[in-house]
C-alpha positions as CSV (number, residue, x, y, z in Angstrom):
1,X,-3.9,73.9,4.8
2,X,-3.0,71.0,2.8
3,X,-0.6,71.4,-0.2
4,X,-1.1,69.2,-3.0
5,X,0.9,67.6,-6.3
6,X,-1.7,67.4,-8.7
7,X,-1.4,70.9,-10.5
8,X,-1.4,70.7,-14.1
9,X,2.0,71.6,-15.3
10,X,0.8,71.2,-19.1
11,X,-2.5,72.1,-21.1
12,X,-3.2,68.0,-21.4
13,X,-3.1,68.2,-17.5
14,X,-4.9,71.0,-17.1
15,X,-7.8,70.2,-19.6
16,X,-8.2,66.8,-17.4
17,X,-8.4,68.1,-14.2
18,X,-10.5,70.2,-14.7
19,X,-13.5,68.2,-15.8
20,X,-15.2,66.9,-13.1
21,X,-16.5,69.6,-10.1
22,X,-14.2,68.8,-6.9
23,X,-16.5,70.1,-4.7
24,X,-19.9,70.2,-7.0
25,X,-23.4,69.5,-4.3
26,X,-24.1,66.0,-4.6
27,X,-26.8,66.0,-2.1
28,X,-30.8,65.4,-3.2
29,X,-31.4,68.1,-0.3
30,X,-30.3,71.6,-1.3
31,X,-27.9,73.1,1.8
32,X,-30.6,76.0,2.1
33,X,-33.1,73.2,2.5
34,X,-30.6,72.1,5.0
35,X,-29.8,74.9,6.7
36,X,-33.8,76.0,7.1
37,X,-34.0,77.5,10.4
38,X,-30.4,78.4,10.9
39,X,-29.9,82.5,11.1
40,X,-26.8,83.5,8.7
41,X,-25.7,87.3,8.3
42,X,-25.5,86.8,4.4
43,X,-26.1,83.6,1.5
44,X,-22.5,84.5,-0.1
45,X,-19.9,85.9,1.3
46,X,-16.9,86.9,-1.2
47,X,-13.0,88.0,0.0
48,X,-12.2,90.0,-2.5
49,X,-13.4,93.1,-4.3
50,X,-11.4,93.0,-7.8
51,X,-12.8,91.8,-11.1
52,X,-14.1,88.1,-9.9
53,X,-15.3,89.1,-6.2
54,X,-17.1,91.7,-7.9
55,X,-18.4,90.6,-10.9
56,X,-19.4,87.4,-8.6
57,X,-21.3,89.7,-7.1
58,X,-22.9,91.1,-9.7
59,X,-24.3,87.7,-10.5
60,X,-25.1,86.1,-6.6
61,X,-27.1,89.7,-6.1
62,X,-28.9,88.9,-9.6
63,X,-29.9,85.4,-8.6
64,X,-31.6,87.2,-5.1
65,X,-28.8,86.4,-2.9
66,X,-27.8,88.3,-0.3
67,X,-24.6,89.0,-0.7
68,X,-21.1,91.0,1.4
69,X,-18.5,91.5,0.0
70,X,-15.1,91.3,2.5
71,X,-11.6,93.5,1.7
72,X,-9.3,96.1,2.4
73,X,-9.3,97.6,-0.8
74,X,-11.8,97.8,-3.9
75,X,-9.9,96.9,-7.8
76,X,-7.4,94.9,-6.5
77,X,-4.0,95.1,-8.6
78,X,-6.3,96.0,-11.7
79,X,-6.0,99.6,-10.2
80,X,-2.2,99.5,-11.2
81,X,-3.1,99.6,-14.5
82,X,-3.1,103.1,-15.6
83,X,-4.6,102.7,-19.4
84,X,-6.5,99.3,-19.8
85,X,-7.2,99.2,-23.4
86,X,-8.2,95.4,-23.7
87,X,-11.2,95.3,-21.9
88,X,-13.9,93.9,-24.7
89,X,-16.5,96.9,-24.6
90,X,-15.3,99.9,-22.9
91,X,-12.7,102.4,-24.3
92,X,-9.5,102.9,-22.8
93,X,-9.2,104.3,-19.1
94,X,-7.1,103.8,-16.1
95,X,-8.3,100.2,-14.1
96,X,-9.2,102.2,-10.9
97,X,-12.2,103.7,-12.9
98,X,-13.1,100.4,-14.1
99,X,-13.4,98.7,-11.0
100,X,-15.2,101.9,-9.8
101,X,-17.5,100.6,-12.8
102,X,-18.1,97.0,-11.2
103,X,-18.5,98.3,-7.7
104,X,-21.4,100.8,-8.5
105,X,-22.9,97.6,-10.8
106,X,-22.5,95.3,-7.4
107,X,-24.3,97.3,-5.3
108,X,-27.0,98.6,-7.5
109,X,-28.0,95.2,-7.7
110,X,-27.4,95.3,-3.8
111,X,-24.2,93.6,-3.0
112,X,-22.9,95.1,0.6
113,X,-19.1,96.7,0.2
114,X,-17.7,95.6,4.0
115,X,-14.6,96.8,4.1
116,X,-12.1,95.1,6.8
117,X,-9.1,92.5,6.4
118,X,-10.0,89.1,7.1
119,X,-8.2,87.3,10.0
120,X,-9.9,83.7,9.7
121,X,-12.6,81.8,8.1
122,X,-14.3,78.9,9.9
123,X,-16.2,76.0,8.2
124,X,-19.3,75.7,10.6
125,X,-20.3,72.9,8.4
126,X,-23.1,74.0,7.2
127,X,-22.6,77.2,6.7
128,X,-19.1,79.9,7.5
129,X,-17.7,82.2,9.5
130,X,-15.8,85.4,8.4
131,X,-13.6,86.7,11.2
132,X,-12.5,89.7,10.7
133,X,-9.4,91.4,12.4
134,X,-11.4,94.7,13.5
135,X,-14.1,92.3,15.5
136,X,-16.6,91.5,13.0
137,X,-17.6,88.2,12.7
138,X,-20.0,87.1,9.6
139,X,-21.6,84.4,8.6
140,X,-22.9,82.7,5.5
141,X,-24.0,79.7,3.9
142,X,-21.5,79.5,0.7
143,X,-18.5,81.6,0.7
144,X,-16.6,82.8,-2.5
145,X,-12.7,83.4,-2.2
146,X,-11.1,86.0,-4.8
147,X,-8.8,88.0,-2.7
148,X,-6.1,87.7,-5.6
149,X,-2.8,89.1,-4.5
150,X,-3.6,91.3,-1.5
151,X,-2.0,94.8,-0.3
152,X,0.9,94.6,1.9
153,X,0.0,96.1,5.2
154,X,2.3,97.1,8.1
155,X,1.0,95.0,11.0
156,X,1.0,97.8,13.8
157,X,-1.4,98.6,16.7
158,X,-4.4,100.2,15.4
159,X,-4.2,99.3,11.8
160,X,-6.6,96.9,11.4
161,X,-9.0,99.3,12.8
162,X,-9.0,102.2,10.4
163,X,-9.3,100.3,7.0
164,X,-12.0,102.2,5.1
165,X,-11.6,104.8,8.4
166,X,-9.0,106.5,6.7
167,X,-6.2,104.1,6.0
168,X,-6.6,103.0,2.4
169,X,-4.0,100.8,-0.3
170,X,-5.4,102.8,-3.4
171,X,-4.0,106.4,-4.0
172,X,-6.0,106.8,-6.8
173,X,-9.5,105.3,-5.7
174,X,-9.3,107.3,-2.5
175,X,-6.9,110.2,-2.8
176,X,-10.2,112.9,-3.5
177,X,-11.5,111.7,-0.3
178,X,-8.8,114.0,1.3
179,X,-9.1,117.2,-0.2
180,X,-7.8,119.8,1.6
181,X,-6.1,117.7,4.5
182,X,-2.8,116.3,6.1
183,X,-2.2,112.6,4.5
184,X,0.8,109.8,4.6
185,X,2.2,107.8,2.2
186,X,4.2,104.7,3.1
187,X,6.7,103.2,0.9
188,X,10.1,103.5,-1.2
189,X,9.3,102.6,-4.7
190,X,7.7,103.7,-7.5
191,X,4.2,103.5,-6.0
192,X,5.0,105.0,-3.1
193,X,6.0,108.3,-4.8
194,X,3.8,108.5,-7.4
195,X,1.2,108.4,-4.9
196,X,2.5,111.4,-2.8
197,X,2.6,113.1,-5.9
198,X,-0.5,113.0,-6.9
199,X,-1.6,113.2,-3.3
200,X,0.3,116.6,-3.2
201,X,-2.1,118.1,-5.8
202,X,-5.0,117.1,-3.7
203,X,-3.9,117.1,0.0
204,X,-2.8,120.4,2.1
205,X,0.4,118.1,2.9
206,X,1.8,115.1,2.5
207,X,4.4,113.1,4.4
208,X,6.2,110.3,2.8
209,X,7.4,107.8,5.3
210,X,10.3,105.8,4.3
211,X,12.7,103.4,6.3
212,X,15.5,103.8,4.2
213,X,17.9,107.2,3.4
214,X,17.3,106.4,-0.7
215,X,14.2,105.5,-2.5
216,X,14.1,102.7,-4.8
217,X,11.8,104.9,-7.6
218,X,12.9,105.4,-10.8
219,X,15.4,108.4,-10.8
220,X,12.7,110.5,-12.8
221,X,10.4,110.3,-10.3
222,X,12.2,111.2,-7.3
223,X,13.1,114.3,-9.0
224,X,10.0,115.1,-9.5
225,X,9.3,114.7,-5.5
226,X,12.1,117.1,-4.4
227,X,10.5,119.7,-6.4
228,X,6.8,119.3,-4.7
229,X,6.7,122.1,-2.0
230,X,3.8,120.8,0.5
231,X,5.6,116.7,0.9
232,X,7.7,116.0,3.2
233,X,10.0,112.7,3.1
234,X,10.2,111.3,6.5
235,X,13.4,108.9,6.2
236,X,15.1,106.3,7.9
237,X,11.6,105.6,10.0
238,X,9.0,103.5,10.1
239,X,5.1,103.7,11.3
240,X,4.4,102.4,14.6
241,X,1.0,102.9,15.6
242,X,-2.5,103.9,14.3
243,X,-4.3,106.6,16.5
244,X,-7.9,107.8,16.3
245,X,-11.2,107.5,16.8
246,X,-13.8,106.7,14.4
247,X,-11.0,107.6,11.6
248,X,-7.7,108.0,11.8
249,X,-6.2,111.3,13.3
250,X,-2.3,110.9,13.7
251,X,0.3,108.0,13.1
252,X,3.5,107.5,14.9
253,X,6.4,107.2,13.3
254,X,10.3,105.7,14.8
255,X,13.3,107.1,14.1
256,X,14.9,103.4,12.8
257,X,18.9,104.7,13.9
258,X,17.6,106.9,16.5
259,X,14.3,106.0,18.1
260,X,13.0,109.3,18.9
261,X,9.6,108.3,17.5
262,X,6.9,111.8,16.7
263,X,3.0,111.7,16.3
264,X,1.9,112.8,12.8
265,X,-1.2,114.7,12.5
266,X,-3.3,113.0,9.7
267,X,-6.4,112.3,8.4
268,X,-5.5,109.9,5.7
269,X,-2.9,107.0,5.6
270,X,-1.8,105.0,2.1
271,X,-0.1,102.1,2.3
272,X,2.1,101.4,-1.2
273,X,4.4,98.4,-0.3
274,X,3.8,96.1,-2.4
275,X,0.9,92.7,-2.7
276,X,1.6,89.3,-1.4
277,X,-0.5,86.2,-2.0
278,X,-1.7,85.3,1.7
279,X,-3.8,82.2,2.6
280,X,-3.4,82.3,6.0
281,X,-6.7,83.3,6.5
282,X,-7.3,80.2,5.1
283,X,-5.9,77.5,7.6
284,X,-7.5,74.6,8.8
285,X,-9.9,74.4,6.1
286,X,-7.7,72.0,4.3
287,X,-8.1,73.3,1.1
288,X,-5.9,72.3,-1.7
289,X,-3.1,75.0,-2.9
290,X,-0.7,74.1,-5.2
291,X,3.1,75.4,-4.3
292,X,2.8,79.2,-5.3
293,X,-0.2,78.7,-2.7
294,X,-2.6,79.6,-5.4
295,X,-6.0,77.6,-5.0
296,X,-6.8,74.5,-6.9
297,X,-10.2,74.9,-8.6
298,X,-12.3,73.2,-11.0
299,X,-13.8,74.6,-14.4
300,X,-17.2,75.7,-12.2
301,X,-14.8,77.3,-9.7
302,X,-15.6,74.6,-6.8
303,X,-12.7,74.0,-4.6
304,X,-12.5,70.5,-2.9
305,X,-14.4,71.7,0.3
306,X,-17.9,71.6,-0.5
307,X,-19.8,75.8,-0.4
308,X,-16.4,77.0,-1.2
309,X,-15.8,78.4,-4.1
310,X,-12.6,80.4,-6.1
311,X,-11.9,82.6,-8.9
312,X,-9.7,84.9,-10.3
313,X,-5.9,85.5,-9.5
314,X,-6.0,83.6,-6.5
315,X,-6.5,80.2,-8.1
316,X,-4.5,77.9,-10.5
317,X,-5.8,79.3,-13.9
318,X,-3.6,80.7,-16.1
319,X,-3.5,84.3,-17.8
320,X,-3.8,86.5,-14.7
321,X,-6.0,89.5,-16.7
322,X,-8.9,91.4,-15.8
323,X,-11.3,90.5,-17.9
324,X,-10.0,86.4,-17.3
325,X,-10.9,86.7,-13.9
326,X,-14.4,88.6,-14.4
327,X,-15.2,85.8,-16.3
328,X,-14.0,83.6,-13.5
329,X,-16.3,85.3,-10.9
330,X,-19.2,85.0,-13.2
331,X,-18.7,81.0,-12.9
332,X,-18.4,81.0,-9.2
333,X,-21.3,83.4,-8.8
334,X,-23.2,81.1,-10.9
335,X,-21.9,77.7,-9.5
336,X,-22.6,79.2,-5.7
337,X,-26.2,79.9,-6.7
338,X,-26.3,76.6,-8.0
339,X,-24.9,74.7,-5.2
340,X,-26.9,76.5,-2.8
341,X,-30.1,75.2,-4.5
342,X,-29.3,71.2,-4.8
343,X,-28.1,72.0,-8.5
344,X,-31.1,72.7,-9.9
345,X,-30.3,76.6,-10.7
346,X,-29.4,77.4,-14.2
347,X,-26.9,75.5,-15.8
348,X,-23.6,77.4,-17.5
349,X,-25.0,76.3,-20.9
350,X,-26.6,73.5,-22.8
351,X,-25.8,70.2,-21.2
352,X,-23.4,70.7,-18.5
């Protein structure tokens, strides 16, 4: 991973470097000319399932591409927002249902939802390798990186296994996928507990799992928690290890003064500790990042390693909104299609 100096700083910068593609196809042969022959699991590959991986997907499936799309959760921090009101064409509504809105577009079109955390990408050169940490390994000829900020996650035994198996970062996209059955919730703040409480109206109970004796919530809200009758706060502990077998069946949880450690019989685990920005999937691909480790694209989305391409809140463009960084995705969908067939796919618009 290289880090580099040249971010803009001002709008003059930033309107010059972005003008010419950093990693455009230059080629007369197209790379799927070039890669005739060679087997590949997918065309594109995106890491990422907010507004750009999605709405990229929405345009690689359109252009007849085959098309995965990689991560652990599906809105990204869009799913925060409880009332989106600024979204040009839709009325008002909390961003988990809008990013249940570009999901269902994505795969009608026929985009492939794999849900897993990446652990390392490969250049193959042509062509990629996805490694993910549950044991998949996929590969593809142009790869599309839009992971935003991603969900903290605990880094235990047996995590990486159950993602989309019953552990899950989005109360709200996944809580009516417990009805009727035992569920955690791991976290302190405001997240955490607003979570368990709507968890609580859903779930037969819910245990809250928190390493300190105080939460960090708003006062407001943890009063509202001590009068829930079916959660129960597990303090001072932390989660140790993921059991199950094809989904998640129990967690165990450590005593942090004590040690005494229990098994907690579950079928559903949310994690609400926060998002980070991590690249470290990225390393040794020596891709450009600037010093918030944010990727440094061009106006078509090309990085400066050719069939890599990013968009959305992961990159260096400014204004991190939803509807920024669906417009974002719709370049690097384009631009991916484009590379992938020598440049002679459809241009953005008149004479670029």
């Amino acid at each position: 991973m290289t880090s580099t100096s040249i971010t803009p700083t001002t709008p003059a910068a930033a309107a010059t470097a972005v003008q010419a593609p950093v990693g455009a196809a230059s080629a007369t042969v197209s790379p799927n000319a070039a890669m005739a022959g060679q087997s590949f699991d997918y065309d594109i590959l995106i890491i990422g399932a907010g507004a750009a991986g999605l709405t990229a997907a929405v345009y690689t499936t359109r252009k007849k591409l085959k098309t995965g799309v990689i991560s652990i959760d599906v809105g990204g921090q869009t799913n925060l927002t409880s009332n989106i009101e600024n979204y040009p064409g839709v009325d008002a509504m909390h961003g988990a249902m809008l990013m249940q809105a570009f999901l269902k577009q994505a795969t009608s079109f026929g985009a492939s939802l794999v849900m897993g955390k990446v652990g390392k990408v490969e250049n193959l050169n042509p062509g990629f390798r996805v490694n993910l940490k549950d044991g998949q390994k996929l590969t593809c000829k142009a790869l599309i990186l839009a992971f935003g900020k991603v969900p903290r996650t605990l880094g235990i035994p047996g995590e990486d296994n159950y993602f989309g198996k019953g552990i899950s970062t989005c109360v709200t996209c996944d809580g009516p996928l417990f009805n009727g059955k035992d569920v955690v919730v791991v976290g302190g703040g405001n997240s955490a507990i607003e979570g368990a409480l709507e968890m609580s109206h859903i779930a037969k109970k819910v245990y809250l799992v928190h390493r300190r004796d105080k939460f960090t919530a708003d006062a407001v809200t943890v009063d509202k928690l001590k009068k829930a009758g079916n959660i129960e706060v597990v303090y001072n502990s932390v989660c140790t290890e993921v059991k199950g077998d094809r989904f998640v069946r129990s967690v165990t949880v450590e005593d942090v003064i004590t040690k005494a450690k229990r098994d907690l019989p579950i079928s559903g685990m949310f994690l609400e500790i926060g998002f980070i920005m991590d690249i470290s999937m990225l390393d040794g691909l020596g891709l450009q990042v600037n010093e918030k480790k944010e990727i440094v694209n061009d106006m078509r989305c090309n990085t400066n390693v050719p069939g890599i391409f990013a968009a959305g809140d992961c990159t260096i463009i400014p204004y991190k909104q939803t509807v920024i960084s669906a417009g974002e995705g719709a370049k690097a969908g384009l631009e991916a299609h484009r590379y992938l067939t020598g440049a002679k796919g459809i241009s953005l618009d008149w004479d670029h």
